[in-house]
BAVEX-218530 format. One line per field, with one value per residue: residue number from 1; chain; x negated, y, z of N, C-alpha, C, O in turn. Coordinates in nm, 3 decimals, always signed. Example, Ala and Ser with C-alpha at 12.3 -4.5 7.8 and 13.67 -1.06 7.14 Angstrom:
! residues 2
i	[1:2]
ch	[A:A]
nxx	[-1.319:-1.285]
nyy	[-0.569:-0.225]
nzz	[+0.780:+0.708]
caxx	[-1.230:-1.367]
cayy	[-0.450:-0.106]
cazz	[+0.780:+0.714]
cxx	[-1.320:-1.290]
cyy	[-0.330:+0.003]
czz	[+0.780:+0.787]
oxx	[-1.424:-1.341]
oyy	[-0.332:+0.114]
ozz	[+0.846:+0.804]
! end
This chain:
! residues 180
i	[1:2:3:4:5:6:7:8:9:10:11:12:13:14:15:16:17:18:19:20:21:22:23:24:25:26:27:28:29:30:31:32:33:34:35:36:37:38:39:40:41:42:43:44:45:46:47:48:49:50:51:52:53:54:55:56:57:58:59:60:61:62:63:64:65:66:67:68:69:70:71:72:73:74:75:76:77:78:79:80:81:82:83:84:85:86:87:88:89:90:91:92:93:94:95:96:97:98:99:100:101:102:103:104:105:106:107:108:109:110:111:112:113:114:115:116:117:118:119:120:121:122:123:124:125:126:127:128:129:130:131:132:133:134:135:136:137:138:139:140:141:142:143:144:145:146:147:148:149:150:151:152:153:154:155:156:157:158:159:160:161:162:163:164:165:166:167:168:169:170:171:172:173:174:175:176:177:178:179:180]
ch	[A:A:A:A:A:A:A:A:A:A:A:A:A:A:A:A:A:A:A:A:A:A:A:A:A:A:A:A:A:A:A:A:A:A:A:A:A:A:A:A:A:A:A:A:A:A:A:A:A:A:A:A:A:A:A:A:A:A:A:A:A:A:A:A:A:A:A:A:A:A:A:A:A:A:A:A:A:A:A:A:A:A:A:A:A:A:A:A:A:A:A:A:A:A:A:A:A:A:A:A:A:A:A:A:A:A:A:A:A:A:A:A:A:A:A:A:A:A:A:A:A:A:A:A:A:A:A:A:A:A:A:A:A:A:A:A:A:A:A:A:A:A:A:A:A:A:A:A:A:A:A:A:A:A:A:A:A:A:A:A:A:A:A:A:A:A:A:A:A:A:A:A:A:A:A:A:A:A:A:A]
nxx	[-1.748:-2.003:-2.056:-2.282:-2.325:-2.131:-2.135:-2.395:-2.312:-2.092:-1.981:-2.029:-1.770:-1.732:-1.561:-1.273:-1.037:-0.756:-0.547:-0.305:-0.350:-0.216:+0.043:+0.056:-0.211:-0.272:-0.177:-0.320:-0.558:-0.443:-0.402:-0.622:-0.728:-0.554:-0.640:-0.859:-1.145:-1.105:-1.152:-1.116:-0.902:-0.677:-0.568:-0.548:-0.541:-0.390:-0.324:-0.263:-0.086:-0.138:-0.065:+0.089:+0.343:+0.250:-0.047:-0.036:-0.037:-0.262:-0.467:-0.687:-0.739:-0.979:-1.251:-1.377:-1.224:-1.145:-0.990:-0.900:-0.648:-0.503:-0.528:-0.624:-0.598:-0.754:-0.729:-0.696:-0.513:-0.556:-0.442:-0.357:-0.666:-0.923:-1.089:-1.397:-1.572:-1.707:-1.659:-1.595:-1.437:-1.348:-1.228:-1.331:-1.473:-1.340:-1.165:-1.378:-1.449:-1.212:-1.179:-1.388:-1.370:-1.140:-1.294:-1.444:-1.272:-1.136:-1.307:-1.387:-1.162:-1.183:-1.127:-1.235:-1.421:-1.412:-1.561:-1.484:-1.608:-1.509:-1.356:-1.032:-0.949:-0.725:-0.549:-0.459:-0.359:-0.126:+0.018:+0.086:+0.168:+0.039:+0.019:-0.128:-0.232:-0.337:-0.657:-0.854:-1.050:-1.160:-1.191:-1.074:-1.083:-0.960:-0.919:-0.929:-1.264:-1.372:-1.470:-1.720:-1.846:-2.082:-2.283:-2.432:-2.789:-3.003:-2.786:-2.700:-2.895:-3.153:-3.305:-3.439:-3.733:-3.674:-3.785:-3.800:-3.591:-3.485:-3.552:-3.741:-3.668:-3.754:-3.770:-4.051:-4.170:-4.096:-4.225:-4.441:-4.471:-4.310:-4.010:-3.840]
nyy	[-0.479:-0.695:-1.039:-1.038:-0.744:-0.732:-0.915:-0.812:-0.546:-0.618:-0.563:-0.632:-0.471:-0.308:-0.068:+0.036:+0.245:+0.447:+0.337:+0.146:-0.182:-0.244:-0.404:-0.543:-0.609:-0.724:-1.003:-1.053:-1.118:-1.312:-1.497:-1.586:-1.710:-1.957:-2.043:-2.155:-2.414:-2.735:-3.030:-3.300:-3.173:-3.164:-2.926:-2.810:-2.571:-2.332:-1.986:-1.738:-1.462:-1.114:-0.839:-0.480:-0.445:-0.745:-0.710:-0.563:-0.791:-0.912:-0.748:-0.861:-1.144:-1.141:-0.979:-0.834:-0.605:-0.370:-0.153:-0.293:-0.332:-0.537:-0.903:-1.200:-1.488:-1.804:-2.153:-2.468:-2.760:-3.050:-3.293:-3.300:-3.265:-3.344:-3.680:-3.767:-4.133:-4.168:-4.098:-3.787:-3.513:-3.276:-3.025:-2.794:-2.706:-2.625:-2.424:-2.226:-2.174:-2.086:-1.843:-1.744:-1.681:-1.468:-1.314:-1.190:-1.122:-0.923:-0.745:-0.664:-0.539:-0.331:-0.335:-0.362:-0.608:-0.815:-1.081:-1.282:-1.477:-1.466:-1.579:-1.669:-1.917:-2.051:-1.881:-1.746:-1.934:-1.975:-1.716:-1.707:-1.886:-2.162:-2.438:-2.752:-2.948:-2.774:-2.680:-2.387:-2.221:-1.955:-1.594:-1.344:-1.021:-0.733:-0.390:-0.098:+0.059:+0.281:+0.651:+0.736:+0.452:+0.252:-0.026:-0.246:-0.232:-0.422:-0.667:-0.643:-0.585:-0.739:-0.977:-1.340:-1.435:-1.667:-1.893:-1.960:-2.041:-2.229:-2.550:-2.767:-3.117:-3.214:-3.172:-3.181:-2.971:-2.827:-2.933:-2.872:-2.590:-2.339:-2.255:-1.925]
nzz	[-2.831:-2.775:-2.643:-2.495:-2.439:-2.238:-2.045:-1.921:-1.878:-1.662:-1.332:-0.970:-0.818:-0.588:-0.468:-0.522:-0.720:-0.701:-0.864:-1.021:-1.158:-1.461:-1.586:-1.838:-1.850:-1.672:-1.712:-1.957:-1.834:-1.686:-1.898:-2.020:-1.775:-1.787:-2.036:-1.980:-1.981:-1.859:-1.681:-1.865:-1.956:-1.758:-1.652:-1.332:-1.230:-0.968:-0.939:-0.713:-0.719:-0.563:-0.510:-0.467:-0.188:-0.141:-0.047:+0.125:+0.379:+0.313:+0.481:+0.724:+0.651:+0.500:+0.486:+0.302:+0.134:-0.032:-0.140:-0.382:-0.625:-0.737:-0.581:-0.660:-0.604:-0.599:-0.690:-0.687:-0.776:-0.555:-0.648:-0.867:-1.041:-1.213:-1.135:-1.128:-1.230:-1.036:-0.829:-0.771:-0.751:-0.963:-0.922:-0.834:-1.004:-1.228:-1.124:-1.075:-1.329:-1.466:-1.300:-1.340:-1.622:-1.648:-1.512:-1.635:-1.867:-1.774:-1.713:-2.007:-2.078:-1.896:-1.651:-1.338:-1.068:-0.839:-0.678:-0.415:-0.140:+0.134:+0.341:+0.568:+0.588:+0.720:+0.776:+0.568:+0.435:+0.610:+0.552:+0.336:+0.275:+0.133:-0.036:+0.164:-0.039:-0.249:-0.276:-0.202:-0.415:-0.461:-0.412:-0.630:-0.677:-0.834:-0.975:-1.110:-1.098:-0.897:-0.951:-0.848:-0.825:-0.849:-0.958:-0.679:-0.650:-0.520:-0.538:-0.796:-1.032:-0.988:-1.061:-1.075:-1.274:-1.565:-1.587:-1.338:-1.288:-1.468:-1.644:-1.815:-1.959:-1.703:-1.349:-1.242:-1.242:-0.995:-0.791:-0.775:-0.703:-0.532:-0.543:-0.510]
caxx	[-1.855:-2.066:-2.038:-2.396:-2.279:-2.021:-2.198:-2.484:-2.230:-2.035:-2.066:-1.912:-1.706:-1.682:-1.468:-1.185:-0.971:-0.586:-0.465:-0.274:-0.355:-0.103:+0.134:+0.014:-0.334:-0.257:-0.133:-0.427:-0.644:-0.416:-0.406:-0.780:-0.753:-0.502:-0.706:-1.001:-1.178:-1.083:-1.217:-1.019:-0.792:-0.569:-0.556:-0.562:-0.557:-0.294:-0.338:-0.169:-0.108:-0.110:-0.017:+0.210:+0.372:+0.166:-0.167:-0.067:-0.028:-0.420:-0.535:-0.738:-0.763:-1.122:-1.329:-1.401:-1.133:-1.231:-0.916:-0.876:-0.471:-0.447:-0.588:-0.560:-0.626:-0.769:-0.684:-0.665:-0.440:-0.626:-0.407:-0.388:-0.759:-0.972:-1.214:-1.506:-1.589:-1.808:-1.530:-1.636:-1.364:-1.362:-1.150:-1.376:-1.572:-1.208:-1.114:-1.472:-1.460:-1.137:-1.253:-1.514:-1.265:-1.043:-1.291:-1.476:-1.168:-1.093:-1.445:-1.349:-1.036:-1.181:-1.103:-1.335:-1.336:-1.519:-1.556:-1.512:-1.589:-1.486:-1.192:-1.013:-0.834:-0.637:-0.472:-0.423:-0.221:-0.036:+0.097:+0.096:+0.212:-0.071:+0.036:-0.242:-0.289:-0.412:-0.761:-0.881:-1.210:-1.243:-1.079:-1.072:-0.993:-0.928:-0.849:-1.027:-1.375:-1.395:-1.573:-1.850:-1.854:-2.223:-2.369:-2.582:-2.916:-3.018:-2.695:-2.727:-3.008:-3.268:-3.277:-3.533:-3.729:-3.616:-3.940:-3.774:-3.432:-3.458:-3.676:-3.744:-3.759:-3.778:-3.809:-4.177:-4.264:-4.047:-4.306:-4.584:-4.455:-4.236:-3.935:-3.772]
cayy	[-0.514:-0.849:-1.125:-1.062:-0.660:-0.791:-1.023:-0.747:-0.455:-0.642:-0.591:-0.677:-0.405:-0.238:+0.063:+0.091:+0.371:+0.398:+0.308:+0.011:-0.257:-0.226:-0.533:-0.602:-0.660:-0.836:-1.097:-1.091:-1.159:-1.450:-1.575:-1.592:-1.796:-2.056:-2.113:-2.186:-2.536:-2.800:-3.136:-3.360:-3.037:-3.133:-2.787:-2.806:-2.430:-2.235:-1.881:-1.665:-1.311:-1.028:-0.692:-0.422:-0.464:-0.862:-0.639:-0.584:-0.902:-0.948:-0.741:-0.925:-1.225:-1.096:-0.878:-0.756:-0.536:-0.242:-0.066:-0.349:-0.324:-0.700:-1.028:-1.338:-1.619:-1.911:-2.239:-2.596:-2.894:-3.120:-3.414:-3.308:-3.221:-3.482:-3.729:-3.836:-4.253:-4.130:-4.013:-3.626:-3.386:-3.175:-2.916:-2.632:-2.618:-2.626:-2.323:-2.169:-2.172:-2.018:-1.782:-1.632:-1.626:-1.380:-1.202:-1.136:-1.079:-0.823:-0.615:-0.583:-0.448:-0.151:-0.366:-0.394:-0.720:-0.886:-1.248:-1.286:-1.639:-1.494:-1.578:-1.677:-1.981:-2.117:-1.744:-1.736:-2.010:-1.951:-1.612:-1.713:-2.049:-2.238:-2.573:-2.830:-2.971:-2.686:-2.617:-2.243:-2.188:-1.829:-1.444:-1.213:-0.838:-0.655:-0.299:+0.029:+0.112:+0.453:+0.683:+0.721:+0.317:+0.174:-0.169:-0.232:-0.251:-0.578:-0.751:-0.682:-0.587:-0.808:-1.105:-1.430:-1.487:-1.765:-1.984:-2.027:-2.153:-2.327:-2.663:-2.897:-3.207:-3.312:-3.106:-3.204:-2.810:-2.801:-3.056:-2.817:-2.445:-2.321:-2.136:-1.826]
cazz	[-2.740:-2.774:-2.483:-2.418:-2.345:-2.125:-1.920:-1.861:-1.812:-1.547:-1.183:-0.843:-0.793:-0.420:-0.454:-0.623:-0.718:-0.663:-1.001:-0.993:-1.282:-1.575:-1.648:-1.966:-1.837:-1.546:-1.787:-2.062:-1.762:-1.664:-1.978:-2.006:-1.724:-1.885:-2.164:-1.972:-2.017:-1.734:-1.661:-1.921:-1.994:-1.657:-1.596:-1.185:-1.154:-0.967:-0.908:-0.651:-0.781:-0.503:-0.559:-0.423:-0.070:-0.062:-0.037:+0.312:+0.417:+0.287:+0.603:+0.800:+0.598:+0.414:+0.563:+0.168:+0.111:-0.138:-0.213:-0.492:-0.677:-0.688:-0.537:-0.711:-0.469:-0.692:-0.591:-0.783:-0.706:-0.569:-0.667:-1.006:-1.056:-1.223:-1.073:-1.176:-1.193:-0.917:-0.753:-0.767:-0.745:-1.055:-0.920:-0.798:-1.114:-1.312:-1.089:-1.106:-1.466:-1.496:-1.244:-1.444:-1.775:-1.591:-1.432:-1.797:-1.963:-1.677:-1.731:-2.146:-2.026:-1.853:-1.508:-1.237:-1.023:-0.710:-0.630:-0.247:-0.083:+0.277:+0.415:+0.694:+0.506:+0.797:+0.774:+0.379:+0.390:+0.667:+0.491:+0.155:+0.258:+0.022:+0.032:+0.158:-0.196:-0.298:-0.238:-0.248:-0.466:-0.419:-0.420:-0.731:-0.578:-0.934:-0.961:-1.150:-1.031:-0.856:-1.061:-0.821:-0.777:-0.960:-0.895:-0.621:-0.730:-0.546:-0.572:-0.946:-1.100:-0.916:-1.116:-1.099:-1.406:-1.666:-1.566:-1.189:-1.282:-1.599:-1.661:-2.019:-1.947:-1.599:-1.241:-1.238:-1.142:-0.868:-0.653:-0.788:-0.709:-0.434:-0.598:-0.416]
cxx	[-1.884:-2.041:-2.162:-2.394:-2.195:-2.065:-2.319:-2.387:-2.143:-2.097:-1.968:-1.894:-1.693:-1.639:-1.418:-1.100:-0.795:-0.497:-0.497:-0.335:-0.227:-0.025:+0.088:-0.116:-0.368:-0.262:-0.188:-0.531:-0.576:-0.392:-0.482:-0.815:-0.681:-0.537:-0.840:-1.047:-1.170:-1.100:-1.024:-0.872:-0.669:-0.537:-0.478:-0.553:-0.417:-0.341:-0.247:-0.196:-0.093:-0.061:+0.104:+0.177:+0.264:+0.004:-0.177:-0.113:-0.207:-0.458:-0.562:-0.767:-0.897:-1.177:-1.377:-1.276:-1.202:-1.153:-0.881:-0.697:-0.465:-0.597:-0.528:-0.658:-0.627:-0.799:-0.702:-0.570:-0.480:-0.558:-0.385:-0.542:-0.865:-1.123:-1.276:-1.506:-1.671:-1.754:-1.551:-1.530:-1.407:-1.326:-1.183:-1.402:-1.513:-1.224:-1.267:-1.456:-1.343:-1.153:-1.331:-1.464:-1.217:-1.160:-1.405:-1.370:-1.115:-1.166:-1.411:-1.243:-1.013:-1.163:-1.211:-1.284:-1.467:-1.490:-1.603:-1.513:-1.563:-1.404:-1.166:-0.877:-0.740:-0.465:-0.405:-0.328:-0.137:+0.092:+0.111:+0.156:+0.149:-0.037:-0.108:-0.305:-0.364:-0.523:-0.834:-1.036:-1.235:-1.115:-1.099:-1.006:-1.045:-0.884:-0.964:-1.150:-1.357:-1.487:-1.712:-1.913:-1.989:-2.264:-2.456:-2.692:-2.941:-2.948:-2.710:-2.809:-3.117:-3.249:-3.423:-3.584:-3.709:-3.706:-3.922:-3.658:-3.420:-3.594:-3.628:-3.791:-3.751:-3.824:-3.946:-4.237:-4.218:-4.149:-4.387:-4.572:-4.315:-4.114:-3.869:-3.725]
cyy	[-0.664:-0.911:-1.042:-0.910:-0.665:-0.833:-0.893:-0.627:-0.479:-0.640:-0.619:-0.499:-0.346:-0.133:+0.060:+0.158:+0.327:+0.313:+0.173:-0.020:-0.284:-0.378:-0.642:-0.654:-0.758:-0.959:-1.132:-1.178:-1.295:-1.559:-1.650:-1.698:-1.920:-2.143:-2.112:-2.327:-2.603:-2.924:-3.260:-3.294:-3.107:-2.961:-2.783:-2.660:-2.401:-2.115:-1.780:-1.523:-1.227:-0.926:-0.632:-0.443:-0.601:-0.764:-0.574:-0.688:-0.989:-0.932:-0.841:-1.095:-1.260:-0.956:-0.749:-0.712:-0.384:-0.129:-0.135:-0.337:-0.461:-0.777:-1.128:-1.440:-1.760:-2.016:-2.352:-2.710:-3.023:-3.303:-3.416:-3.289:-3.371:-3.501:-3.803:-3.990:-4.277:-4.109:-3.868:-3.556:-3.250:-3.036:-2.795:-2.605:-2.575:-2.474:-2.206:-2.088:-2.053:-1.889:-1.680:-1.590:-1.513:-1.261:-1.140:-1.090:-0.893:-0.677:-0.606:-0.507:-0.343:-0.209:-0.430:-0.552:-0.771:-1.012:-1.258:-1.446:-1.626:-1.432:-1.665:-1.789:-2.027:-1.964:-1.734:-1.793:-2.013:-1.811:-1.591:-1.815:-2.146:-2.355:-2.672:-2.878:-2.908:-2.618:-2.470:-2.239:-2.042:-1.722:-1.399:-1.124:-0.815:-0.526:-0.179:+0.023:+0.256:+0.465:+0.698:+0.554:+0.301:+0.049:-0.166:-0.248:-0.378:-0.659:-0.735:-0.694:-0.670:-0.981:-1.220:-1.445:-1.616:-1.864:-2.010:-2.104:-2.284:-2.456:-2.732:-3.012:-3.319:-3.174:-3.091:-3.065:-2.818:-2.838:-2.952:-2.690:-2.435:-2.242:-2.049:-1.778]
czz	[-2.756:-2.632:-2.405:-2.348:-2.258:-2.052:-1.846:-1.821:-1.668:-1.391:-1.067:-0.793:-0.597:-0.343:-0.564:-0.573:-0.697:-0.748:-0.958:-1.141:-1.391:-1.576:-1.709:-1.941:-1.776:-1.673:-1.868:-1.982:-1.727:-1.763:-2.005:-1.901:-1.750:-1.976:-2.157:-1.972:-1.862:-1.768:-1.722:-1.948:-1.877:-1.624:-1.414:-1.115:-1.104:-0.904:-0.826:-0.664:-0.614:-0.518:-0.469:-0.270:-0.033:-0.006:+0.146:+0.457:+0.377:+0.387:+0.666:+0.739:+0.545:+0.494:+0.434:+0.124:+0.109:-0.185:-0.370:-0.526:-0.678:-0.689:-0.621:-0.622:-0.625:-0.641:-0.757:-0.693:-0.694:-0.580:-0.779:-1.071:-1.148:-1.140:-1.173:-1.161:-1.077:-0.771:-0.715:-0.811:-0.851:-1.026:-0.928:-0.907:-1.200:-1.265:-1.078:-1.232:-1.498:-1.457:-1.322:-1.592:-1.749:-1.569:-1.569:-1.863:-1.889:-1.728:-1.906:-2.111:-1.975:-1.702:-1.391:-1.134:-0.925:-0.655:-0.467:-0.191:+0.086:+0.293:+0.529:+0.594:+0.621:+0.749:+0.641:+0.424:+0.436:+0.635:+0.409:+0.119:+0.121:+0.090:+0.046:+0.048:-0.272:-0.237:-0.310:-0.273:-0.408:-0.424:-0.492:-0.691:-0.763:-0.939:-1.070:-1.076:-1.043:-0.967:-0.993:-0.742:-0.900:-0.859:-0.785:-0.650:-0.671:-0.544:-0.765:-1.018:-1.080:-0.975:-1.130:-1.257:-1.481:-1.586:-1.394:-1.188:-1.390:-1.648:-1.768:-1.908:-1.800:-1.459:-1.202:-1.137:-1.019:-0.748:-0.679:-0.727:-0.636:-0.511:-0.482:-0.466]
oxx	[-1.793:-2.014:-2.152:-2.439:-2.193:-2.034:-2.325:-2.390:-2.125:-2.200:-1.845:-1.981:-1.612:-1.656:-1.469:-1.067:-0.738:-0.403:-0.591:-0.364:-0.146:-0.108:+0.075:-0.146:-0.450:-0.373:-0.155:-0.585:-0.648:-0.368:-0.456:-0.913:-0.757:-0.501:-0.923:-0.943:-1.215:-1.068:-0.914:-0.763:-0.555:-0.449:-0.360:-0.555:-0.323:-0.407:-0.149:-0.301:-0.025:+0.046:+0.191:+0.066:+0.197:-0.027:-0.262:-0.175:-0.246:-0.499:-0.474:-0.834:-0.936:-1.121:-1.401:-1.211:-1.270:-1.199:-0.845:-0.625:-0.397:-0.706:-0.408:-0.779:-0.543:-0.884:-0.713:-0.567:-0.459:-0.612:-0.387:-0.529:-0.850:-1.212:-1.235:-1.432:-1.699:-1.796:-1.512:-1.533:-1.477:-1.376:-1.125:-1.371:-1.568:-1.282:-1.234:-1.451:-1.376:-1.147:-1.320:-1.506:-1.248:-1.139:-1.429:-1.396:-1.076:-1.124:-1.414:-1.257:-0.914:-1.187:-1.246:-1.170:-1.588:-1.390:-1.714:-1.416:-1.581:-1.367:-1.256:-0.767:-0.633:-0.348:-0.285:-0.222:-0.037:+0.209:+0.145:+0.194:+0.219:-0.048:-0.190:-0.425:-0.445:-0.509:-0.859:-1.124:-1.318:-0.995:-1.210:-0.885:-1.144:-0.769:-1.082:-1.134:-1.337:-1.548:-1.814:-1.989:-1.981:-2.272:-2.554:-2.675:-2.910:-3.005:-2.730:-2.823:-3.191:-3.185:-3.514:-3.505:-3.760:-3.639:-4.009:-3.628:-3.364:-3.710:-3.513:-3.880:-3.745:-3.909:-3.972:-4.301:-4.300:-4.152:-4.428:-4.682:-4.221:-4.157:-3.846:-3.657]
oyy	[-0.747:-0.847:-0.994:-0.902:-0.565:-0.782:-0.885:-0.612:-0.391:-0.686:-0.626:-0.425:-0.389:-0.103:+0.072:+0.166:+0.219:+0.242:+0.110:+0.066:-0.372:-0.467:-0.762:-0.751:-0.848:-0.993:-1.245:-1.279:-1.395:-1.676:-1.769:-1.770:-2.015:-2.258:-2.090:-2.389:-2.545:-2.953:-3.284:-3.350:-3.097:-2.925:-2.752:-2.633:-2.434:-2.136:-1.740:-1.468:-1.294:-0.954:-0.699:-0.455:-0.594:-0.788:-0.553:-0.676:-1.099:-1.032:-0.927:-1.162:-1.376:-0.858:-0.630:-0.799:-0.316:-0.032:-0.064:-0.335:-0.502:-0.754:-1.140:-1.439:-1.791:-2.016:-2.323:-2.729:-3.107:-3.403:-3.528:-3.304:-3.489:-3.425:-3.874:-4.017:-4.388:-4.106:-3.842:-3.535:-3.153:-2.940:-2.704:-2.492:-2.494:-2.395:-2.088:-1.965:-1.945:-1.804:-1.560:-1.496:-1.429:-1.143:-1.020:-0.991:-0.790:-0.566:-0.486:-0.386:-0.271:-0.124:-0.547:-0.597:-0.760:-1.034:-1.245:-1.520:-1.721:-1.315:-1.728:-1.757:-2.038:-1.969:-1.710:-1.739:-2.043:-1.805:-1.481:-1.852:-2.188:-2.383:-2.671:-2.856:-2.956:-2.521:-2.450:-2.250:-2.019:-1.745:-1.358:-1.130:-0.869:-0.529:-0.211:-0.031:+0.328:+0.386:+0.678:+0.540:+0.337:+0.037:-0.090:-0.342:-0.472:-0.768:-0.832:-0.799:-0.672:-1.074:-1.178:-1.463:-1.699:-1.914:-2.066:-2.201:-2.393:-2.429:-2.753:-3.017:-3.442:-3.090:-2.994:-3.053:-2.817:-2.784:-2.916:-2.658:-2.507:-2.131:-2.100:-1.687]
ozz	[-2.751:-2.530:-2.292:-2.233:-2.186:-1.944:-1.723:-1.699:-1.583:-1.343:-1.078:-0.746:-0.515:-0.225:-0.675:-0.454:-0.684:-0.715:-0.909:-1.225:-1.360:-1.556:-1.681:-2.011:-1.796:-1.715:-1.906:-2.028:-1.737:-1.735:-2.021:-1.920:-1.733:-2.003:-2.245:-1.955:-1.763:-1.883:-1.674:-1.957:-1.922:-1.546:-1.396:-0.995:-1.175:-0.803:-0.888:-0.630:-0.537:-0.570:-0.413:-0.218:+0.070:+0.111:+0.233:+0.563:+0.414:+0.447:+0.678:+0.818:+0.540:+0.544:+0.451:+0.066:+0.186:-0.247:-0.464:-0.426:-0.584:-0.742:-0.648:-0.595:-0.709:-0.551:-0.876:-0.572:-0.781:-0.534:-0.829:-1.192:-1.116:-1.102:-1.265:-1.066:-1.031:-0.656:-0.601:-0.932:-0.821:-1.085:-0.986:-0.946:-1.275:-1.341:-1.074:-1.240:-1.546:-1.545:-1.348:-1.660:-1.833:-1.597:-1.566:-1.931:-1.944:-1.762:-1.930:-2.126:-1.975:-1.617:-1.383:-1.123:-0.945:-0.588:-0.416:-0.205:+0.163:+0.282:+0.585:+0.550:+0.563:+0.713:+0.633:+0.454:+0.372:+0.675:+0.366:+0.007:+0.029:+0.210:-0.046:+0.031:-0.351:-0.162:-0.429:-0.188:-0.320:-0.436:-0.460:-0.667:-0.811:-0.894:-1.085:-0.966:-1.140:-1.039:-1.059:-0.646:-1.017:-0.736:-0.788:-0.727:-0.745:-0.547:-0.839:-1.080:-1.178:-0.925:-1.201:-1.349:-1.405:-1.495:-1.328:-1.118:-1.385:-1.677:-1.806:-1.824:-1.791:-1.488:-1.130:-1.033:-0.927:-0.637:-0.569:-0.682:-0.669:-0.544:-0.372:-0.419]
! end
């Protein structure tokens, strides 16, 4: 499969089936995130695996809970992370980045996967014990897609054309034409 079938085959996942995630995969997917590109290669990521018995201890934390086999809680250290001369906090886009390695590497793999940004962080960390340093970018829930699981149509399919996001040159249109 090409990237460019990958990137269009993938979707946010919101039913998955029982089957846990294999070992071996787990671990391709975290590799994928390892050897993702980070601001002056600090690599700032740490990732907290879920699975098993922790998957209980999720309740109530996310309101998006799908029947996913593991959570990885993606986080950077924000004292290792690099700054900008600006002083801009590289971290998220570090743990973004990686983020989206994993969760591509996941969908070749046959593994379904959903990027959740709601949580109840006071709670995370209190039962995962996330030390302050570590700031949490986002949630990857991973697991099989049910077989009668398909994309939503306007979460996926509904896409802006090229000529609203992308500008040569200079913002110029923006002042001229309202985008939505």
């Amino acid at each position: 499969m090409t990237f460019s079938e990958l990137i269009q085959r993938r979707y946010s996942v919101r039913k998955f089936d029982s089957r846990p995630v294999e070992q071996e995969k787990l671990e391709m997917i975290l590799e994928a995130g390892r050897l993702a590109p980070t601001g002056v290669n600090y690599q700032p990521q740490r990732i907290l695996v879920l699975q098993g018995a922790d998957m209980e201890n999720i309740q109530g934390c996310t309101p998006c809970l799908y029947g996913q086999s593991v959570v990885l809680v993606v986080c950077y250290d924000k004292n290792e992370s690099w700054k900008s001369r600006s002083g801009r906090d590289i971290g998220e886009v570090d743990g973004t980045i990686v983020l989206t390695q994993m969760m591509y590497q996941a969908e070749e793999l046959g593994i379904g996967s959903l990027i959740v940004g709601i949580y109840k962080e006071a709670l995370l960390r209190e039962r995962f014990r996330i030390p302050e340093n570590l700031e949490i970018v986002s949630l990857l829930m991973l697991g099989y897609p049910a077989p009668d699981c398909e994309p939503h149509p306007q979460l996926h399919f509904e896409r802006k054309p090229l000529e609203k996001t992308v500008f040569y040159g200079s913002f110029e249109a923006l002042h001229n034409t309202e985008i939505h």
